[in-house]
Every structure is written in C-alpha cells, then in structure tokens.
N, C-alpha and C positions, 0 to 999 in steps of 0.2 A: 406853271400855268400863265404866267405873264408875257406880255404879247409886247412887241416895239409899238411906238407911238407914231402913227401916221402924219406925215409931214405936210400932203397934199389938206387942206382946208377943209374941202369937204366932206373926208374921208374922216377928220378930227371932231366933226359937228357929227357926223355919222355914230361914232363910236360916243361921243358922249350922251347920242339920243338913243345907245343901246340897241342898234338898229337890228341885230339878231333875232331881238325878241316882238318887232313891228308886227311879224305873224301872227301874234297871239290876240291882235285885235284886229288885225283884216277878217281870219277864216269867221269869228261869231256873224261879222256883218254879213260874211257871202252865202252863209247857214240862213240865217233870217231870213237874206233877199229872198231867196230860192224855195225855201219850205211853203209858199203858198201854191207849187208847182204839184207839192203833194197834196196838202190839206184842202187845195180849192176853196178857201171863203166867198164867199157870195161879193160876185160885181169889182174883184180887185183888178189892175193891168199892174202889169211890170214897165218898172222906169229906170233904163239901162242910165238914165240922166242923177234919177237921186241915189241910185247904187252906188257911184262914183263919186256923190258927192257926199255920201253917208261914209263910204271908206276913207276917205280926204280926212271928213272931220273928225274919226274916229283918230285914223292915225295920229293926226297932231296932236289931239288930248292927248294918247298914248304916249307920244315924246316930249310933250311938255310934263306928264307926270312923271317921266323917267330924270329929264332936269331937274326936276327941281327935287325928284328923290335922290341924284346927285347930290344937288347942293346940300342937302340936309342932314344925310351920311354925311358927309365932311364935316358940317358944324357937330355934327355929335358926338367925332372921333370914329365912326364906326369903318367907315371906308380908309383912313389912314392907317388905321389900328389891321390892316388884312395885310401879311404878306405878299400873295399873292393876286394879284388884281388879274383880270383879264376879260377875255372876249366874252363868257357863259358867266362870269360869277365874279363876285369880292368889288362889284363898280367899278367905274370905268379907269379911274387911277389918274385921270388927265387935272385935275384939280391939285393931289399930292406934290405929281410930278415936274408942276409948272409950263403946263401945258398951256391949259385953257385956266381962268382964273374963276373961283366962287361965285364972283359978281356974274358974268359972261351966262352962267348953269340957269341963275338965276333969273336974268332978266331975257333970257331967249326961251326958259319954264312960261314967264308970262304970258311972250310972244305966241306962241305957240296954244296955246292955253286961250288965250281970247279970240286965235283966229277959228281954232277948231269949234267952240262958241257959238260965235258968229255966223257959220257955216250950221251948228246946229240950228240955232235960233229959225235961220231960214227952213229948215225940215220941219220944224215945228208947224209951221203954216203950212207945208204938203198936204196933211191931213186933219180933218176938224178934231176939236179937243186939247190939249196937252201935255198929251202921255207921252211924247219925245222928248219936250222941254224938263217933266218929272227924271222922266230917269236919264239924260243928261246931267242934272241937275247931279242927283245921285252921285251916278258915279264920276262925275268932276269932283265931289269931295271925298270920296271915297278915296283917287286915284292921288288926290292932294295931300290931303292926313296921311295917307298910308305913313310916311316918315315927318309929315311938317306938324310941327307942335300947332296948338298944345295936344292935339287930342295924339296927332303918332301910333297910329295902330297897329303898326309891326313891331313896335315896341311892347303892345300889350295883348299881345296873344289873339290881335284881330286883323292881323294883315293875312291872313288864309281868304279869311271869310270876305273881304273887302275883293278881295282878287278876285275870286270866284263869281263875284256877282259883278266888278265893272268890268270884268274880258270873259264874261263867260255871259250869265241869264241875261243881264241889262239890252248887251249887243243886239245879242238874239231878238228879241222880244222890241228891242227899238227899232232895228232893221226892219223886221217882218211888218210892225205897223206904219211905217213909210210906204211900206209897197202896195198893205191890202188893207190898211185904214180901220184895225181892227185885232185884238188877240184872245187866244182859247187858251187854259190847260194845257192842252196838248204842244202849244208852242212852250212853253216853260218845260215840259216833260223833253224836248226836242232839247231843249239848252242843255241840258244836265251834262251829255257827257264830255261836251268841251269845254264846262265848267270844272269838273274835275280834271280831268287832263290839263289846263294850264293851273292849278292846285299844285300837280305833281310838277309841274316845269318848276315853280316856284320852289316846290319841298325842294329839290333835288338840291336845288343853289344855297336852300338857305344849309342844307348837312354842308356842304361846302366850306360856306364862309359862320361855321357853327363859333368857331373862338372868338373871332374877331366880334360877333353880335354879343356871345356873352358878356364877354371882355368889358364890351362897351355900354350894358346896361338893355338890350337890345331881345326882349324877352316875346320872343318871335314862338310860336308852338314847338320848334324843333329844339333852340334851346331849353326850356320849359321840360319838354322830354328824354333829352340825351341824345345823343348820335345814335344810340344802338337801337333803342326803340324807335328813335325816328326814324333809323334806315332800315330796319328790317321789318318790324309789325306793322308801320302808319303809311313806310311806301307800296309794299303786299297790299295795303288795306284800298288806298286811293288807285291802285291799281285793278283790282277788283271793281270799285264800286264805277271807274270810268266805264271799263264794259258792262261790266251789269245792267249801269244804267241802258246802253248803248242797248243792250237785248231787251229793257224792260219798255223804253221807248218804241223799239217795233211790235213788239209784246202789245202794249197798247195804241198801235196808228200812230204814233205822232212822228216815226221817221217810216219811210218804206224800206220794206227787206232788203234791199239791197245794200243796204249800209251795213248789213253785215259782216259784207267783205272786208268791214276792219280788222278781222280775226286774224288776215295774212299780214298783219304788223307784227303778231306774236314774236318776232325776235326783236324787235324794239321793246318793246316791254320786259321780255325777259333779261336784256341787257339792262335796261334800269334796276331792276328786283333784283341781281342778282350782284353787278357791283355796287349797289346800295348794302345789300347784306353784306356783302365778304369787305367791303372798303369803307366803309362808314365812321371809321376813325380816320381817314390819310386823303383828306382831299384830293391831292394830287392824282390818284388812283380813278377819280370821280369824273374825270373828263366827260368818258363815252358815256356814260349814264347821261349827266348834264345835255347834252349833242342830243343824244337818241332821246330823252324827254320832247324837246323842240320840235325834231324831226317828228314824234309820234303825235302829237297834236297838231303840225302841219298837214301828215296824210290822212287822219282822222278827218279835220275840219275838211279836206278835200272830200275823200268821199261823201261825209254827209252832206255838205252840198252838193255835188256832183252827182251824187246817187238821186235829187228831189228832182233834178232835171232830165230824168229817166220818163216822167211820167206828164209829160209833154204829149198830147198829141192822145193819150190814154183816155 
C-alpha cells in the first residue's frame, strides 16, 4: 500500500495535505449552495462570488486540519507505528521518512488554519447574525482535536462523530446560509446522507490502519470494536443508513427525487460491504473498498447537488 514520495514540491505539500480526501469538504459546500434551488427560501440570490469563496475557505481548514493531524499522529507514534503508509490510509509517511519535517506539518497546519478563517470571518458578514462564524467556530475545533491534545477525539471513541458534523451537517447548513440568509429542518435532513457517507470513508481507513491505532493507544470506534464487527456489521449498518437517509430526505422534501439516481452507485457500495466483510483482517486487501468509499461520496455529493439544480426555472 505504500506509495514513492514525490520529489516535485508541490506535489509533497499535496500529499501531506492529503489532498485525495479535499472532496470530502468541497461536495457538503456545493450541496448547501445549491439546495435553496430546491427549498426556495423567501428573497435568497445565489453568489457564484461566496460559493467560491466558501469552498476556498473550507478547503484550507480542511488541509490545515489534515496537518496538523499529521503532525500529531507522529507525536503519538501512531503514523510511525503503520507499516504501510499511503495514498487512502496509515498518513502520509512524509514526516517518518524524512521528507518533510514535524515542524513544516505544523506550522503550514496554522497557515492554512488562519487563512481559511479569515476567509470565513469575511462570510460571516455576507449575512446578518452569526451563524457562520458559530459553526465555523465548531468545526475548526472539532477538525483540530480530532488528534491534537488534550481533548484528541479519535483517540476517545469521538472522532466518528467530530467527522460527521465538520464535513458533513456543519458544511451543509454553513453553505446554504451564505447563499439564502436563513436555515430549516429540512436543510439538516438534506446533510445527513453526506454525513454518513464521509463516516464510511473514514470507517473504511481507520479497519485499515486498525493495528497501528491500537498499538498506539488510539481508541478510535473501530478499534473499540474489532475489525470483524467493524467490517462487516458497522460498515452494512453506515451503509444502509447513508441511503436510507438519502430516501428519508426525499421522503420528506428536503432533497428532490431526483437524487435518487444515487441508487446506480450500488456497485460502489457493494464493493465496500463486501471487501469490508471478506477482508477486514489484511489491510492490504482493503485498497478498492478504501478507493470506492471516496469515489461514492464523490458521486453522491454530485448528484445531490446537481440534482437541486434541476429545479431552476420550475
């Protein structure tokens, strides 16, 4: 599973910003933007201007939380302690390797971390109130503890739930009030199933790197449950409840039917559930699971946004 280390610069800053998993926090912002296309709130416009500049700031959070969750795996042993490092799983390895150095994780975690910020801060004024600035706030510590003491919540059986809500509800529900200055229900019901689906991206990696977290004290819900449980009942289980959600959402208005056409993913899906089941001891085996998690919350997040701007012009 371990990859060569890219020599070109920015291809090294790439990879230690984890830049495979960037997706997982563009699709919630382009779900937001777009969902007032469906729901129509009274007196909103769309701002092709804060869209771009909500996905900006989102992303940097995103890769300043990935440094500095770098850097924090390394100080805990937990990323040294993984045979296998690579592109989908075990960190990025460029710290062990002598690549890029602890400090470097740490102090470009900041950089990144105060521009995205900064960028939010100005969203903040878009619209009256301060409900960007709240869940900004939010998930900047959320995305921060996940691994940085003291609090470390992938260490205590609350990095699921941390996940869930800064790349899945927070996005959603932050996006959409930039654009139409206002949130329902029905937008939180909308977040749900790209909250679970990047869940599952996350389960998938931590059965991966299941030794290495143990090993290292690293008491994540997968460890906590075993490999076996966590790869065959917990992945079945966040696999179900992403579509569930996904039909409970149309079910009640808060996505239009057209996003149903998730359903023609079912072999991504089933390629998760089913080397999650049969491989849940041998990492190595976990690649295409790992891959097709990504990918499935990739085309997920597209249609659901793509599907709100169907109803344009309606």
């Amino acid at each position: 599973m371990s990859t060569a280390i890219p020599s070109n610069k920015l291809l090294l800053f790439m990879r230690a910003a984890r830049a495979p998993f960037l997706t997982v926090s563009v699709m919630p912002v382009l779900i937001g933007a777009t969902l007032p296309f469906w729901l129509r709130p009274a007196g909103w416009t769309f701002s092709v201007a804060h869209l771009v500049e909500m996905i900006v700031a989102v992303v940097l959070l995103h890769m300043g939380a990935n440094l500095g969750n770098g850097y924090y795996d390394h100080v805990s042993g937990a990323d040294p302690a993984n045979p296998n490092p690579g592109v989908l799983s075990g960190g990025s390895g460029l710290i062990t390797s002598g690549a890029l150095t602890a400090g470097f994780f740490l102090k470009s975690s900041i950089v990144c971390l105060a521009l995205g910020a900064a960028l939010g801060l100005h969203l903040n004024f878009v619209q009256p109130g301060n409900l960007v600035l709240v869940v900004g706030l939010i998930g900047i510590a959320l995305a921060h503890f996940y691994t940085a003491p003291p609090v470390k919540l992938a260490y205590r059986g609350l990095g699921e739930i941390a996940v869930g809500l800064a790349f899945g509800v927070l996005p959603v529900v932050g996006s959409y009030y930039v654009q139409a200055g206002m949130v329902s229900w029905r937008v939180v019901m909308a977040s749900l199933p790209i909250s679970f689906a990047v869940v599952l991206v996350l389960w998938v990696n931590q059965i991966v790197d299941f030794k290495s977290d143990r090993d290292t004290g690293k008491r994540n819900l997968v460890v906590v449950m075993g490999t076996a449980a966590a790869g065959r009942g917990m992945v079945l289980v966040l696999a179900l409840l992403t579509f569930g959600l996904l039909f409970a959402a149309v079910f009640t208005a808060a996505l239009i039917p057209l996003t149903l056409v998730a359903v023609l993913a079912f072999g991504l899906i089933r390629t998760v559930v089913a080397d999650c089941w049969n491989h849940h001891g041998r990492p190595d085996e976990l690649v295409d699971a790992a891959s097709a998690a990504i990918r499935l919350h990739l085309i997920l997040g597209i249609i659901i946004a793509g599907s709100a701007l169907v109803a344009i012009g309606s």
